[in-house]
C-alpha positions as CSV (number, residue, x, y, z in Angstrom):
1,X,117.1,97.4,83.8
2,X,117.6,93.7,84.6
3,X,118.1,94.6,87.9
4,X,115.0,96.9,88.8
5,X,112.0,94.9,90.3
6,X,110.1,93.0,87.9
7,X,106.6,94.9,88.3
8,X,109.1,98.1,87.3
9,X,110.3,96.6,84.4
10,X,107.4,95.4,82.9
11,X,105.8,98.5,83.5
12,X,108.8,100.4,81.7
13,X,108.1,98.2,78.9
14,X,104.6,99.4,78.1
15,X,106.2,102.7,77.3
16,X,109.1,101.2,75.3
17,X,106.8,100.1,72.7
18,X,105.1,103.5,72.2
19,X,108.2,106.0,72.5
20,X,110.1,104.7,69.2
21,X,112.7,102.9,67.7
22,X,114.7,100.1,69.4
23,X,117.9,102.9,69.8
24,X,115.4,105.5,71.3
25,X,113.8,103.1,73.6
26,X,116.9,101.9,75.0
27,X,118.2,105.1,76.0
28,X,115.0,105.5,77.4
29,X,115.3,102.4,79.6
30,X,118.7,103.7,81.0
31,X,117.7,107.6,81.4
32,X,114.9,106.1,83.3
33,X,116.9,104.3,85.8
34,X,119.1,106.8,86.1
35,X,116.7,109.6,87.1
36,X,115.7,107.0,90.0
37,X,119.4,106.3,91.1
38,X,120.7,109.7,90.9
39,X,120.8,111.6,94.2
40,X,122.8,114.3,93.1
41,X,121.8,118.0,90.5
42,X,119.8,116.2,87.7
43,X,121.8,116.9,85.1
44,X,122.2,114.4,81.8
45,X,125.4,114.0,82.9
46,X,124.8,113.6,86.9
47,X,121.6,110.5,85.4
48,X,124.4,109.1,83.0
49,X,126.9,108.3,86.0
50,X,124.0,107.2,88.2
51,X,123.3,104.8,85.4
52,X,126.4,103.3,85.6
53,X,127.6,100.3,83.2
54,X,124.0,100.1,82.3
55,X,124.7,103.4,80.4
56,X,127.0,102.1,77.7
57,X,126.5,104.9,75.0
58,X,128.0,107.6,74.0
59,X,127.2,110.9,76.0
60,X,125.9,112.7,73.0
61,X,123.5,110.1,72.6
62,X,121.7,110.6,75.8
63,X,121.9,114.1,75.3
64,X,120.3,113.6,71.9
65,X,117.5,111.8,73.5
66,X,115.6,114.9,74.6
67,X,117.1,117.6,72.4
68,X,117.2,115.7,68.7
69,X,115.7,112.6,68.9
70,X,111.6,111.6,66.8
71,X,110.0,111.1,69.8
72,X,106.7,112.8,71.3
73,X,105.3,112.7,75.3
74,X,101.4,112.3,73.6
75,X,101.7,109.0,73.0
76,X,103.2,108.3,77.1
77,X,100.6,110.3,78.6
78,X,97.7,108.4,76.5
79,X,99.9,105.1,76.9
80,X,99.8,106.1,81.2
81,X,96.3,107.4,81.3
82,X,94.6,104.2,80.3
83,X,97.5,102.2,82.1
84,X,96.2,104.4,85.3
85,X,92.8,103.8,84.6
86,X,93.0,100.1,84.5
87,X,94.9,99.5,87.9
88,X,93.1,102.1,89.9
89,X,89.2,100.4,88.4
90,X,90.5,96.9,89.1
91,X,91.6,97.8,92.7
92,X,88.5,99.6,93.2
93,X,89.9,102.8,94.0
94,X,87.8,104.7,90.8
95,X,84.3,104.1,91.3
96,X,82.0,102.8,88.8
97,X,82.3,100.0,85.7
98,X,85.3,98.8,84.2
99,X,83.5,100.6,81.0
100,X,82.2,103.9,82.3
101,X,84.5,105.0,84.9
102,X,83.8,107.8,87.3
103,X,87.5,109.5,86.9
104,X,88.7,112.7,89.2
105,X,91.4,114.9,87.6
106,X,92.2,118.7,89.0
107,X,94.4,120.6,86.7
108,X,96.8,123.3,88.4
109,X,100.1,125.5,86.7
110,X,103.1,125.5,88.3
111,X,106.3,127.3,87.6
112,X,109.7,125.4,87.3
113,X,112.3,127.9,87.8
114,X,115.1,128.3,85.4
115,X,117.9,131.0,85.6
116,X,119.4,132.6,81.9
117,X,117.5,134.7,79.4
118,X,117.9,132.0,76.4
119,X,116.0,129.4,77.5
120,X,113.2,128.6,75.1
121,X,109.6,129.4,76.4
122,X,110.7,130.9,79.7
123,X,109.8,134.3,80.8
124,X,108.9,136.3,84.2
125,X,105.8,135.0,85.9
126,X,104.1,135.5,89.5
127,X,106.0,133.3,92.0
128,X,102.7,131.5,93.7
129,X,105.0,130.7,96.4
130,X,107.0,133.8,97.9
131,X,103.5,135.7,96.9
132,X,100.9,136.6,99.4
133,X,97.1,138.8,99.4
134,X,99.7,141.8,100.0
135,X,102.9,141.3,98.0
136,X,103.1,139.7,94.5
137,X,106.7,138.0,93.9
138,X,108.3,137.3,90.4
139,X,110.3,134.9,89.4
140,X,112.3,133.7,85.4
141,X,111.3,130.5,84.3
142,X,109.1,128.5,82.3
143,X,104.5,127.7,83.2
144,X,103.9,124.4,83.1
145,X,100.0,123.4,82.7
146,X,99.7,119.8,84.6
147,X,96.4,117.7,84.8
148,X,96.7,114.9,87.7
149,X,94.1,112.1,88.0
150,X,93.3,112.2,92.2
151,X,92.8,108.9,93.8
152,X,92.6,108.2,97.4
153,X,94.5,105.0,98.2
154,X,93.6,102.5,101.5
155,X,97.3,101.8,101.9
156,X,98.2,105.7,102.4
157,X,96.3,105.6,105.1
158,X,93.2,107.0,103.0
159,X,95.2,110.0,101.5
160,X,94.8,111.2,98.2
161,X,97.4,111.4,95.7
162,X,97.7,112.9,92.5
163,X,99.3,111.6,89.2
164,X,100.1,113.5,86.5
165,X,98.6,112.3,83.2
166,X,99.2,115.4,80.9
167,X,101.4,118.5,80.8
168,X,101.7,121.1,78.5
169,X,104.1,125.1,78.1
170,X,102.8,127.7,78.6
171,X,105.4,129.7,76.7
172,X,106.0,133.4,77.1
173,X,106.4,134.2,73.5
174,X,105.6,132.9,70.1
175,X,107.6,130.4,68.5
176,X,110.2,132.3,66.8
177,X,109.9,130.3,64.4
178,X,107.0,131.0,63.3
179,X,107.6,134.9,63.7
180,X,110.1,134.1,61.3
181,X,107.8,132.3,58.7
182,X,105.5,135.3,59.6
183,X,107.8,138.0,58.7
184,X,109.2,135.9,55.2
185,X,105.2,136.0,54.4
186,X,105.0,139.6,55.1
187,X,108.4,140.2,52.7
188,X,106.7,138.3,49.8
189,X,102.7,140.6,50.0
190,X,105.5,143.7,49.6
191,X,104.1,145.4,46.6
192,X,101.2,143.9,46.7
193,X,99.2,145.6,49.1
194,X,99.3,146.4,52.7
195,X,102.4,144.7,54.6
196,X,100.3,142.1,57.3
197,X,101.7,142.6,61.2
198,X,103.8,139.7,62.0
199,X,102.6,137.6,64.8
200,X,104.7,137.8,67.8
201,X,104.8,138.6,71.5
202,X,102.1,138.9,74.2
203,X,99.5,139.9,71.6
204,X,99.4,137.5,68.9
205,X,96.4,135.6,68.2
206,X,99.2,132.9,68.4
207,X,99.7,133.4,72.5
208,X,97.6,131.1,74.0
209,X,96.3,131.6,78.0
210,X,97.0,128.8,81.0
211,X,93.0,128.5,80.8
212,X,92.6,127.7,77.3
213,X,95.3,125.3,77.3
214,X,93.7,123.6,80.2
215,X,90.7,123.4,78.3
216,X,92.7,121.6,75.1
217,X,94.1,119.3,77.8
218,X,90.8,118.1,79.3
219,X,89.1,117.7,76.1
220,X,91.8,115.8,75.1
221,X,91.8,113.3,77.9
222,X,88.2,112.8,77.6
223,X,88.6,111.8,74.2
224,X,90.7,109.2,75.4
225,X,87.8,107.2,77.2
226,X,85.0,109.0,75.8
227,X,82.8,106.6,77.5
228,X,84.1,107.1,81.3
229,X,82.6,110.7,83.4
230,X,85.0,112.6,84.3
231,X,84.6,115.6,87.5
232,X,87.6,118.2,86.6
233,X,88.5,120.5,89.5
234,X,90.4,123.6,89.1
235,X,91.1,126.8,91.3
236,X,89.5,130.0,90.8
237,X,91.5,131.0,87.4
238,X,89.9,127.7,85.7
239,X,86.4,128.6,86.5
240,X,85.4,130.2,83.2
241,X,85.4,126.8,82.1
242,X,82.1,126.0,83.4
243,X,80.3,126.6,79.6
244,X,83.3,125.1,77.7
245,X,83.8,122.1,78.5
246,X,83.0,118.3,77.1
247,X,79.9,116.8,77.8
248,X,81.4,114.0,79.5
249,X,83.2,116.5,82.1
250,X,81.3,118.6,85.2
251,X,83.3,120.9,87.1
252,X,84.2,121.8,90.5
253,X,86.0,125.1,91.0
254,X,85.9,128.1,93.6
255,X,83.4,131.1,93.0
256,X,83.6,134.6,93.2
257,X,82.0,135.8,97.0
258,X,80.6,138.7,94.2
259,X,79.8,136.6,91.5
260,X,76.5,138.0,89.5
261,X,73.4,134.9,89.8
262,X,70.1,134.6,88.3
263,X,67.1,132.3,88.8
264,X,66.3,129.9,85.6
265,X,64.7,131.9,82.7
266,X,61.0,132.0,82.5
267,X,59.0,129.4,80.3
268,X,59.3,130.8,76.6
269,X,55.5,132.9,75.6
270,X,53.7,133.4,72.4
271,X,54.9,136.9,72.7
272,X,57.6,138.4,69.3
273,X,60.6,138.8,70.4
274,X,64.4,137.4,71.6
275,X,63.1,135.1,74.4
276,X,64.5,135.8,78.2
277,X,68.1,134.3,78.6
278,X,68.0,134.6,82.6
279,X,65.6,135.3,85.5
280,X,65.0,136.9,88.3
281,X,69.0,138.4,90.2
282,X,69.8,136.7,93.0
283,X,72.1,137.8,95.8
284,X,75.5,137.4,95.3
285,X,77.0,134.1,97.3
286,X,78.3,137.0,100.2
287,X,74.8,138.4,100.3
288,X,73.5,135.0,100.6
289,X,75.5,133.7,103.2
290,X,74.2,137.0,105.4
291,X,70.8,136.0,104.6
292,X,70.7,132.1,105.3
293,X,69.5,132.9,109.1
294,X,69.0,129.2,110.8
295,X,68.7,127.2,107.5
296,X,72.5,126.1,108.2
297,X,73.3,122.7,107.8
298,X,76.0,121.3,110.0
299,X,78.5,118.1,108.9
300,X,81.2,116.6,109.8
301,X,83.7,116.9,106.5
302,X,87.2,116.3,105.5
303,X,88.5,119.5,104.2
304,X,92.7,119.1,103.5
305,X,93.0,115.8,104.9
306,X,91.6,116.9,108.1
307,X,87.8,115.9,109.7
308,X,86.1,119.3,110.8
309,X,83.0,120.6,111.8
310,X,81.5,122.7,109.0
311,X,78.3,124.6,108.2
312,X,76.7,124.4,104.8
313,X,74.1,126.1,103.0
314,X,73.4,124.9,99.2
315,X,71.2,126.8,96.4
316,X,71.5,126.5,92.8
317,X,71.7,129.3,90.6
318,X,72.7,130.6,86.9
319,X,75.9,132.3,86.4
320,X,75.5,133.3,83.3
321,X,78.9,135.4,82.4
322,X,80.5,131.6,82.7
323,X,77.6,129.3,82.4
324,X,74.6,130.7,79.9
325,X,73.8,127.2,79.2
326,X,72.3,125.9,82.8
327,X,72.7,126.4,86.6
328,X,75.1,125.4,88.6
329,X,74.8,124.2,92.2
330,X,76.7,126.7,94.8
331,X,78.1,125.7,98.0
332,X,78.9,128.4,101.0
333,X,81.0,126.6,103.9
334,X,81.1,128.6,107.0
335,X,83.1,127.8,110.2
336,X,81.0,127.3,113.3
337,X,83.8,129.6,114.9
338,X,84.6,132.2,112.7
339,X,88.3,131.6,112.7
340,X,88.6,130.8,108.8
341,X,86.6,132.9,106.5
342,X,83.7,131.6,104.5
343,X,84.5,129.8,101.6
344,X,82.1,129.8,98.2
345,X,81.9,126.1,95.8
346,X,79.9,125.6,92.9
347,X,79.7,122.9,90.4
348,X,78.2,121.9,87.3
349,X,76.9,118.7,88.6
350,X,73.6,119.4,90.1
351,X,73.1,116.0,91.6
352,X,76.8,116.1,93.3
353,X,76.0,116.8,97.4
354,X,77.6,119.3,99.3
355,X,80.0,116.9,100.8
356,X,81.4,115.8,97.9
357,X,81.6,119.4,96.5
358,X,84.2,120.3,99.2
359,X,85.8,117.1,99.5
360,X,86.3,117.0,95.4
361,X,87.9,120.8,95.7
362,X,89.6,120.5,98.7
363,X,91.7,117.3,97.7
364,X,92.8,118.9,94.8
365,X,95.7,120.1,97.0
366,X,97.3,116.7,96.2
367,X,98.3,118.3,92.8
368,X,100.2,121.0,94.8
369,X,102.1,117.8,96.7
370,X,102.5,116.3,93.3
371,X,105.0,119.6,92.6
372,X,106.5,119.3,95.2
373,X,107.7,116.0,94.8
374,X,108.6,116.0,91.3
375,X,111.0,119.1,92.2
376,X,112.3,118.1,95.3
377,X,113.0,114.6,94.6
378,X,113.0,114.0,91.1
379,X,114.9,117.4,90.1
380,X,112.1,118.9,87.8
381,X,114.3,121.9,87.6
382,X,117.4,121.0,87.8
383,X,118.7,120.3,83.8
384,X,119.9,122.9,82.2
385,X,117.8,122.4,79.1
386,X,117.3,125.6,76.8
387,X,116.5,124.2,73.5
388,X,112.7,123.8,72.3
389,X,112.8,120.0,72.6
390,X,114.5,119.6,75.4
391,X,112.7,122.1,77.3
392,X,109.2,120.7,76.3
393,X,110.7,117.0,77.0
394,X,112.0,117.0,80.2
395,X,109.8,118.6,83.4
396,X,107.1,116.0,81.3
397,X,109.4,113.2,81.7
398,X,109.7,114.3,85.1
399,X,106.4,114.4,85.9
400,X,105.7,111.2,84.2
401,X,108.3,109.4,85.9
402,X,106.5,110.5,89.2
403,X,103.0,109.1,88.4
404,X,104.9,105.3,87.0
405,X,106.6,105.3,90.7
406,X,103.6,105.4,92.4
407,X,101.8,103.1,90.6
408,X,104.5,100.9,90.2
409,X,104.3,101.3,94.3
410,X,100.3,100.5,94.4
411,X,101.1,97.1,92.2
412,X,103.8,96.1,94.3
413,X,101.7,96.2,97.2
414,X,99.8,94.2,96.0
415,X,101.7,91.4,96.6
416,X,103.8,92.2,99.5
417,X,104.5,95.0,101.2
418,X,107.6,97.0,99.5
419,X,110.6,97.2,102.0
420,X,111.0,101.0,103.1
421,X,113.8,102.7,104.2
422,X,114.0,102.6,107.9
423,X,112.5,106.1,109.5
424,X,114.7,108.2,111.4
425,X,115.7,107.9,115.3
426,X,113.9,110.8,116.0
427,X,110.9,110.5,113.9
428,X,109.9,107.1,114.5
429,X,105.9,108.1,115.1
430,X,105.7,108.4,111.2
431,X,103.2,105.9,110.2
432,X,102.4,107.5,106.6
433,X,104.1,107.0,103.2
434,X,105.9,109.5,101.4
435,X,106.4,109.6,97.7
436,X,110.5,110.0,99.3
437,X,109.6,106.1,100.8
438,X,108.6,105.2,97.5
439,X,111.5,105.7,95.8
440,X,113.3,105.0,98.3
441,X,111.3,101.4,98.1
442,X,112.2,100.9,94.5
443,X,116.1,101.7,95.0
444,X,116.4,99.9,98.3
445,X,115.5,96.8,95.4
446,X,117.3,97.9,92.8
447,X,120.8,97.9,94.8
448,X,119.7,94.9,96.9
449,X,119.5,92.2,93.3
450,X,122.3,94.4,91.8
451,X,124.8,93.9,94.7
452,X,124.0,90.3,95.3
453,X,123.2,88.8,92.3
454,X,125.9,86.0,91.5
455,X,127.5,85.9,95.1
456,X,127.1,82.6,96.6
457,X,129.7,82.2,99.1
458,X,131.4,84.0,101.7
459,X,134.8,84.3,99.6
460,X,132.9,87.1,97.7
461,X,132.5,89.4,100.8
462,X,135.5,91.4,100.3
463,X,134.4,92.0,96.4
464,X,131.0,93.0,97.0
465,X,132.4,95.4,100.2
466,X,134.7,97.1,97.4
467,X,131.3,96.8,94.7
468,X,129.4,99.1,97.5
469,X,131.6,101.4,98.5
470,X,132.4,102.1,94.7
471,X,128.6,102.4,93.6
472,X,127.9,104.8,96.5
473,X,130.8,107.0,95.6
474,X,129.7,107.3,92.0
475,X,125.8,108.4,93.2
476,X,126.9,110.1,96.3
């Protein structure tokens, strides 16, 4: 770790102090740098040999780390949420106080593929990307449950990016453990009574849902900075959440073009009686985008990072299957020529404008980049973990390690602009940064102070030539 950049390191070190004992934190330091050095499969094995001499344990106890060892992800993602917090409020890229925040998460699930039938917590699932309207793929593997914070950063050229803060299984089954205590339970009532069903499998009261461990996940999180407002966007799937969420959290989420709307209930009478729960019905959001007429409102809004020309047409109404409580604010978009079907927003947040209704749900596509990334680059599905600790330790790690590179990449530049590696011959229009030039960035520093640290003269050339070509054929 002497060699990473300094802003790295010291950012490592916030974590060190949370994860453990002195042991467990220094294999943590070295697993780290391994995961950023290692171009090859992700395996413990292939991050070990990227570690190189800094990786002066035993294999076991690297190997140990995720499958044996006393530590828990909690106490990272609270220890990177308020880390997150504080950089992104004292550049200015979360509005409001340094005490009461305005924060945006969006919370997606995402599948991380993983072959064999003894894998803990995996199962078959609906493949969101080889699916389609028509055709609905499947695929083994385990349901991760992420929430990202979203922030749009100047230096990206105004794009928004997500960071995951919190992630969670959604296992297929029941701990078989606790089947097993279920079942030793069941053995001891024998004789006294009726033998009590053991808890297992799709139906337990046990099996929790993607939606209602989202909703543990957000409550959590805001109980982290109770005092900051947070605006949690979801797809349609999370939009039962509208009633059940804290006070401190509003909602932005897709609506049903059928969904069943009322006006406020009337003012409460003298009269005996359960009072009225809902007013008058009013057309559905498909009905209502028929009946608008001319009270369209045109605008000029960013909808998936692009500036369009939209039509908009707001109304508030109470959806009281998901939102008994109050009304929510609805917003139809409609393109001016027809070539994309209308869309249909709502939010909890009555005073939140159109504009920012789309732009809020629309950005939450940054989560879906965030997978990507954290895949593709970081090998989120690459270890062949199949015990329950490893398997709930490392996609997390993963996805941890994504958010602390690019912060670590919004501190740095900062102070000077983080040297990138150069773009290719025939794509030398890109003007954007990747999360690929970011770690990119943070090697291209790494190997820079690790190769030439102690050479002072030229008499060294023909060591540090044999130094290079031996590093590159152990990461290669």
């Amino acid at each position: 770790m002497a060699y990473l950049p300094p802003q790295f390191q010291q950012l490592i070190l916030n974590f060190s102090s949370v994860i453990g004992t002195a042991p467990t934190a220094e294999s943590f330091t070295v697993l780290v740098l391994g995961w950023i050095l290692c171009h090859g499969r992700r395996t413990v094995s292939g991050v070990i040999r990227a570690a190189g001499p800094e990786a002066n344990k035993s294999h076991d106890a690297y190997q140990n780390f995720f499958s044996k060892s006393q530590w828990s992800m909690e106490p990272l993602w609270e220890t990177l949420f308020r880390l997150l917090v504080k950089v992104f409020v004292t550049a200015g890229y979360i509005s409001g106080g340094s005490g009461h925040p305005v924060i945006w998460i969006a919370g997606d699930d995402t599948l991380s593929k993983h072959s064999g039938r003894k894998i803990w917590g995996a199962g078959l699932y609906r493949d969101a990307v080889r699916s389609s309207k028509k055709h609905t793929a499947y695929a083994w593997g385990l349901n991760w449950v992420v929430l990202a914070m979203i922030v749009k950063v100047p230096l990206l050229k105004e794009r928004f990016i997500a960071l995951p803060i919190y992630a969670r299984l959604n296992p297929k089954h029941v701990d078989q453990e606790e089947g097993q205590t279920a079942k030793r339970r069941s053995r001891k009532s024998k004789g006294r009574g009726k033998r009590k069903a053991t808890a297992k499998g799709k139906g337990s009261k046990r099996k929790k849902t993607t939606v209602s461990i989202m909703q543990e996940m957000v409550q959590t999180v805001a109980s982290w900075l109770p005092d900051a407002r947070f605006i949690f966007c979801g797809d349609g799937a999370y939009a039962c959440l509208a009633g059940h969420l804290p006070s401190n959290v509003q909602l932005v989420s897709r609506m049903r073009r059928d969904a069943a709307l009322y006006g406020p209930p009337p003012p409460r009478t003298n009269r005996p009686g359960r009072p009225a729960q809902k007013g008058k019905r009013l057309p559905s959001p498909q009905k209502m985008a028929q009946q608008v007429g001319t009270r369209w409102e045109t605008h000029q809004i960013e909808m998936y990072g692009k500036i369009v020309e939209r039509r908009l047409y707001t109304f508030s109404g109470l959806w009281y299957e998901v939102c008994p409580d109050h009304q929510v604010k609805i917003v139809i978009v409609r393109d001016p020529e027809g070539k994309d079907e209308d869309e249909y927003f709502f939010t909890t947040d009555l005073k939140m404008s159109a504009e920012g209704v789309v732009l809020c749900y629309t950005g939450r596509w940054a989560i879906e980049v965030a997978f990507r990334e954290t895949k593709q680059y970081l090998g989120m599905d690459e270890p062949q973990a199949r015990k329950k600790k490893a398997v709930l330790r490392i996609a997390p790690f993963c996805l941890w390690l994504n958010s602390i590179i690019k912060v670590w990449f919004v501190l740095e530049s900062r102070r000077n602009q983080p040297a990138l590696p150069k773009n290719d011959p025939w794509y030398t229009h890109k003007d954007t940064i990747s999360f690929q030039d970011m770690l990119g960035a943070i090697r291209l520093r790494f190997w820079r102070q690790y190769i030439s640290d102690g050479s002072t003269s030229r008499k060294h050339l023909a060591k540090i030539r044999r130094f290079i070509v031996e590093s590159l054929a152990r990461v290669a």
